[in-house]
C-alpha positions in Angstrom: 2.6 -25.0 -61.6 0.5 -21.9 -61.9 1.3 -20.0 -64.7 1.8 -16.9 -62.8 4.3 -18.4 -60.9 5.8 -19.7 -64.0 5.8 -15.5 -65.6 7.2 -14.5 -62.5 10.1 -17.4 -62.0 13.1 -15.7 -64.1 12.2 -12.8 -61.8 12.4 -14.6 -58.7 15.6 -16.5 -59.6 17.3 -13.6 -60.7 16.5 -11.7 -57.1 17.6 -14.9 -55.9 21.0 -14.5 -57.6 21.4 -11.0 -56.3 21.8 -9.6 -52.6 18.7 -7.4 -52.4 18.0 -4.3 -49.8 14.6 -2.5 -48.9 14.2 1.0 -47.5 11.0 1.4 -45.7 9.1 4.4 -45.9 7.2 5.7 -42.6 5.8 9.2 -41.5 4.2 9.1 -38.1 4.6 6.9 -35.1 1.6 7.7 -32.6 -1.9 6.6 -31.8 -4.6 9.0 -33.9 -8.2 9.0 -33.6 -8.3 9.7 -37.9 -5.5 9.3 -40.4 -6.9 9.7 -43.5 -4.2 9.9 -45.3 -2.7 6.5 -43.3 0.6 8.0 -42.0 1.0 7.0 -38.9 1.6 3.4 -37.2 1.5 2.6 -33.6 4.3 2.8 -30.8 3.1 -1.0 -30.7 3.3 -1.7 -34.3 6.4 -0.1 -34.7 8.1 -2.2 -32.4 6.6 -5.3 -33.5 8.1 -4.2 -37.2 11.6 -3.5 -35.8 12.0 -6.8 -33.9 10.8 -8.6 -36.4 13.7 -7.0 -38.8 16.1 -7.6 -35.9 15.1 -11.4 -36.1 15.2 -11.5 -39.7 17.0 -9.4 -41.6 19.7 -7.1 -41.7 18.7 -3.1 -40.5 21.9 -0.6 -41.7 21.8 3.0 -42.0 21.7 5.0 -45.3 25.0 5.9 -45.1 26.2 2.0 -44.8 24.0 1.9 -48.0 26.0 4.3 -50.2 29.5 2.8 -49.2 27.5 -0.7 -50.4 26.6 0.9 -53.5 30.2 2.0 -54.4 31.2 -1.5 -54.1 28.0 -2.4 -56.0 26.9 -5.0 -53.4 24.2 -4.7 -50.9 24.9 -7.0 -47.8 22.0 -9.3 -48.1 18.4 -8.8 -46.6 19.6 -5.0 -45.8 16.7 -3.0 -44.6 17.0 0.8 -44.0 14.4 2.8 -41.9 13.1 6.5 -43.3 10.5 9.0 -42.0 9.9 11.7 -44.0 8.4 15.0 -43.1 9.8 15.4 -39.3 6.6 15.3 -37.2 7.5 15.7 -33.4 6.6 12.0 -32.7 9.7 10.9 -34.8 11.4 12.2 -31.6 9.4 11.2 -29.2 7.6 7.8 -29.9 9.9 6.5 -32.8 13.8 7.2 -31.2 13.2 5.4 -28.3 11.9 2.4 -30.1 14.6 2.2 -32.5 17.6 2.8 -29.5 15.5 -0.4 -27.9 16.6 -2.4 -31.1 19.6 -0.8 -31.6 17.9 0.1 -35.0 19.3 3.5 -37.0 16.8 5.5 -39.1 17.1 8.0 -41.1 14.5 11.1 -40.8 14.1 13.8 -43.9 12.7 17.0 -42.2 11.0 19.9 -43.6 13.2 22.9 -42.9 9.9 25.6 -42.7 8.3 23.5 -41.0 10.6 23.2 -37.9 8.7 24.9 -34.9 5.9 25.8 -36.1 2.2 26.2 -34.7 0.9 25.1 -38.4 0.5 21.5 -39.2 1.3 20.0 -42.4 -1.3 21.1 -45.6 -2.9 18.0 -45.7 -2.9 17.4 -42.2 -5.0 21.3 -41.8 -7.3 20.2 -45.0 -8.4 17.4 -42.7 -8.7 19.5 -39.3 -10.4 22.2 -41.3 -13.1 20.1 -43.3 -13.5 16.4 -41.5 -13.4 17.3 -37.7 -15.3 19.7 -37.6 -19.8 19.0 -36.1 -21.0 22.0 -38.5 -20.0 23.5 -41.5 -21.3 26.1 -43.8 -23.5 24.7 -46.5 -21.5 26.2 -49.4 -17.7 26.7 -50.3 -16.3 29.1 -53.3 -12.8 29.3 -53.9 -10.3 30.5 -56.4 -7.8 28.1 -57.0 -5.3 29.5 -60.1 -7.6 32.4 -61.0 -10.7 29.3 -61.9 -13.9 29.8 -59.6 -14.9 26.7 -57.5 -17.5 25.4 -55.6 -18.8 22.9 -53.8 -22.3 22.2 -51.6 -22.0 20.8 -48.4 -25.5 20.1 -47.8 -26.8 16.2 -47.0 -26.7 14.4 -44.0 -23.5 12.6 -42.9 -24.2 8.7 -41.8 -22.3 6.9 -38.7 -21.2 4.9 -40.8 -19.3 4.8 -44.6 -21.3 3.6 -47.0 -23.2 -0.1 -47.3 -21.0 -3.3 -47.2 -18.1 -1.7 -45.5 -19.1 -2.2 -41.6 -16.4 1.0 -40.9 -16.6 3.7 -38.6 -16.4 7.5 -39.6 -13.0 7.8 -37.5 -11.8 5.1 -39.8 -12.2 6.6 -43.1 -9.3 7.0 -45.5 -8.4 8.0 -49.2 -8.1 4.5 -50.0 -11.9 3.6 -50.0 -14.2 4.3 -52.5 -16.8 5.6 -51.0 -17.1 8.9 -48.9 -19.5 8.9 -45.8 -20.2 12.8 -46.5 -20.2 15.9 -48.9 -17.1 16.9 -47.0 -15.2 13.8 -47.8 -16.0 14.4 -51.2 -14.5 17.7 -50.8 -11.3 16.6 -48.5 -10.4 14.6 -52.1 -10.9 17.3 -54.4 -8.9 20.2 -52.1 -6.0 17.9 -51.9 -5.7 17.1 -55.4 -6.3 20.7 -56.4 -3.4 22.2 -53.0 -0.7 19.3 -53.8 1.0 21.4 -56.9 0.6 24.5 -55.7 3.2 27.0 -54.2 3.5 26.5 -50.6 2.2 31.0 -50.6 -0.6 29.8 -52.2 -1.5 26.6 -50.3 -1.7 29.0 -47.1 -3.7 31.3 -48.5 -6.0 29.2 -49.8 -5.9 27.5 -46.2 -6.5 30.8 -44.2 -9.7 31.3 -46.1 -10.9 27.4 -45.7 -10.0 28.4 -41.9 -12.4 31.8 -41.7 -15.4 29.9 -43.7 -14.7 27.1 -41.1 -14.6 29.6 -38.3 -11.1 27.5 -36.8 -8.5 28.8 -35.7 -5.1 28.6 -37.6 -2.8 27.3 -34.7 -2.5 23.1 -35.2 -3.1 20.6 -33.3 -0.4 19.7 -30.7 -0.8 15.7 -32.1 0.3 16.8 -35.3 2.5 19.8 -34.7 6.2 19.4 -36.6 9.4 19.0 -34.5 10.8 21.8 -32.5 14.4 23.3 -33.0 15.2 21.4 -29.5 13.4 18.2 -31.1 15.0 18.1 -34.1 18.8 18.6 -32.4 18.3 15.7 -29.6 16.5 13.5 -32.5 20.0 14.0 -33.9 21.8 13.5 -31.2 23.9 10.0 -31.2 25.0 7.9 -33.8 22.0 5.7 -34.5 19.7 8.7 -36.3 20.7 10.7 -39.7 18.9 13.8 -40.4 18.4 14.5 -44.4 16.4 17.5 -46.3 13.1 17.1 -47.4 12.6 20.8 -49.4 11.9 23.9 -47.4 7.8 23.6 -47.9 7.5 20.4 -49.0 6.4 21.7 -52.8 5.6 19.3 -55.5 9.4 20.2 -57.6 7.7 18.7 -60.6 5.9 21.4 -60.7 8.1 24.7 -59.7 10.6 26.7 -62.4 14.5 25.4 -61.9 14.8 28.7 -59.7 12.4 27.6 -56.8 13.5 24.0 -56.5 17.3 25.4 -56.5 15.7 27.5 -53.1 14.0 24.6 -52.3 16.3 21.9 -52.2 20.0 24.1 -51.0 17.8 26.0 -48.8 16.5 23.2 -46.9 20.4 21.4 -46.4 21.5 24.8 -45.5 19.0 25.5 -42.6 19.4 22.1 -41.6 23.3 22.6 -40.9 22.9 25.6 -39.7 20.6 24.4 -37.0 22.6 20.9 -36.5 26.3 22.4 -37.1 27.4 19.4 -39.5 26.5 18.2 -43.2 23.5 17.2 -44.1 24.1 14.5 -47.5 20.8 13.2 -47.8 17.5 13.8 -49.4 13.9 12.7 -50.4 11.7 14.1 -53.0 8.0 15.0 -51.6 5.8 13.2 -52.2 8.4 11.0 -53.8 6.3 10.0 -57.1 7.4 9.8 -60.5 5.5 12.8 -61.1 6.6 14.8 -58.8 10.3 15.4 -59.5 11.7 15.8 -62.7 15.6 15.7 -64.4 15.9 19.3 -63.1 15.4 18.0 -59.3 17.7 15.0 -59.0 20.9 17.5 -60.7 19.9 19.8 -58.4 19.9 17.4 -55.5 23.6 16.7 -57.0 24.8 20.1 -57.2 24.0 21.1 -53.6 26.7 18.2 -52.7 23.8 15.3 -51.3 24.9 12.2 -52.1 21.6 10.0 -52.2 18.1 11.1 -52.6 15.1 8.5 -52.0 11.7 8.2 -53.9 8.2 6.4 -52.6 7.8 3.8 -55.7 9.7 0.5 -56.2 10.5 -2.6 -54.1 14.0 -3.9 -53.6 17.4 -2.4 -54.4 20.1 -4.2 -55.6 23.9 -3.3 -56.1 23.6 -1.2 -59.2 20.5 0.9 -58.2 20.7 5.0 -58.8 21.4 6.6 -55.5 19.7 9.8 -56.3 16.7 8.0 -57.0 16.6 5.1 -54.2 13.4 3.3 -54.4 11.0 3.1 -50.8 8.6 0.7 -50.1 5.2 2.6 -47.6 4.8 0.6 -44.2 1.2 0.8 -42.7 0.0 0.1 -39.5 0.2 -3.5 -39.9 0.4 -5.9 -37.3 3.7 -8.3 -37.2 1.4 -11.1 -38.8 0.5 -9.0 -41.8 4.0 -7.1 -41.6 6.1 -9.9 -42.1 3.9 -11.1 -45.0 4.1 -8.1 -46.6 8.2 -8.1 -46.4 8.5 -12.1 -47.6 6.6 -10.3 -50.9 9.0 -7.9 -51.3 11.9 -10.0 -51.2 9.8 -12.7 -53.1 10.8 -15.2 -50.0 
């Protein structure tokens, strides 16, 4: 036998002992011309994912999840369905797949985001600096009171770099080279906006907007859910709304005070807009970085009782409920989606 399969056997047999659950992680369901940031799947993905789950394993809700945690065992092969953010196309391209399949889903929404012209921060970085022909050939910025800059100049090629045969509309964060000095850019912006205040994060976006010469209204493919969206996405028994943080902020990185805001304000607005309790949450982001001790008693005190995170593989009967790990589903076809969950469940 190989050895690795020997290293991982106690592993496997243990799992094997022990009913296991997965909660899957999307964002988008929609067709897109880029994704950098690989969020969304396809109408026709997505429902190849969820009948294949129907065939094979067992899709509950979150809430069936908690009352299986209190008893400390997860009916096996459980699979739970998340979105997080609350793009519009949760309501309209992902409900109507998961009523087909009888499939519930839960959906963690960004309260400030609800109705709004403005897309997402990372989805604007992208709009501002990827789509458009021209650009200026330099960029200054103050990010934290520290002067940057970067030059734009340099030609962009059709296509991303030698050896990987990909068109420009392709391009994501996940390959290694960057097809232009804007790519280059795209990377650094996000990595320098993710921390920061949400007030700071817009006004660092307003002036990437003038230098860009773009307007600051989003794109209607990438516009967040409506007040009317959000109340007939919640409509039914089969979807359950949770809070995802008023601005989506890195908490890691905010004083106790502003993830207090965060976190109570964004179950607050919720029931206020839904008129019933919200008891569920996810952690932007969702990294091990980016909440701390401070964010999961907070998630406690405002009266949630489970919180997900976007690291880990399967759950079993004793797993943490305010830190309930996620597993990210791409745009995979069935063929590569069912290979991916036989891996998780080490099948």
């Amino acid at each position: 036998m190989d050895i690795r399969k020997l290293i991982q056997l106690p592993g496997r047999i243990w799992k094997n002992l022990h009913s296991q659950g997965l909660i899957l992680l999307y964002h988008r369901v929609t067709n897109l011309d880029t994704d950098p940031q690989l969020l969304s799947v396809t109408p026709e993905h997505f429902a190849e994912h969820l009948e294949f789950l129907s065939e094979h394993y067992n899709p509950i809700s979150l809430s069936e999840l908690l009352l299986a945690l209190k008893t400390g065992k997860i009916p096996d092969k459980s699979v739970i369905v998340t979105f997080d953010d609350g793009y519009a196309d949760n309501f309209w391209n992902a409900k109507p797949i998961l009523e087909k399949h009888d499939i519930p889903a839960t959906v963690f929404v960004t309260s400030g985001s609800i109705g709004s012209d403005r897309e997402f921060w990372w989805d604007d970085l992208e709009r501002l600096l990827l789509l458009p022909d021209e650009l200026p050939d330099q960029l200054e910025l103050t990010i934290n009171g520290k002067e940057w800059s970067w030059n734009l100049t340099g030609e962009i090629g059709n296509r991303i770099g030698q050896g990987y045969g990909t068109d420009l509309k392709s391009w994501n964060v996940t390959l290694a080279s960057d097809p232009g000095p804007q790519y280059a850019v795209y990377r650094d912006l996000h990595r320098h906006l993710k921390p920061l205040p949400h007030k700071q994060q817009e006004s660092i976006l307003a002036t990437l907007a003038k230098w860009a010469g773009a307007s600051r209204a989003g794109r209607e493919t990438h516009r967040p859910l409506t007040l009317n969206e959000l109340r007939e996405l919640d409509r039914g028994e089969l979807i359950e709304i949770g809070a995802h943080t008023v601005t989506h902020t890195m908490l890691s990185k905010q004083p106790a005070d502003v993830q207090r805001g965060e976190i109570i304000q964004s179950k607050e607005s919720l029931e206020g807009i839904l008129g019933h309790q919200v008891q569920c949450f996810s952690y932007p982001f969702g990294g091990k970085s980016d909440f701390n001790r401070e964010s999961i008693e907070i998630v406690k005190e405002a009266g949630m009782t489970t919180a997900c995170v976007n690291y880990g593989s399967t759950l079993t009967g004793n797993a943490d409920p305010y830190c309930l790990p996620r597993v990210l589903a791409r745009d995979w076809d069935v063929k590569v989606f069912s290979s991916r969950m036989k891996e998780w469940f080490n099948e």
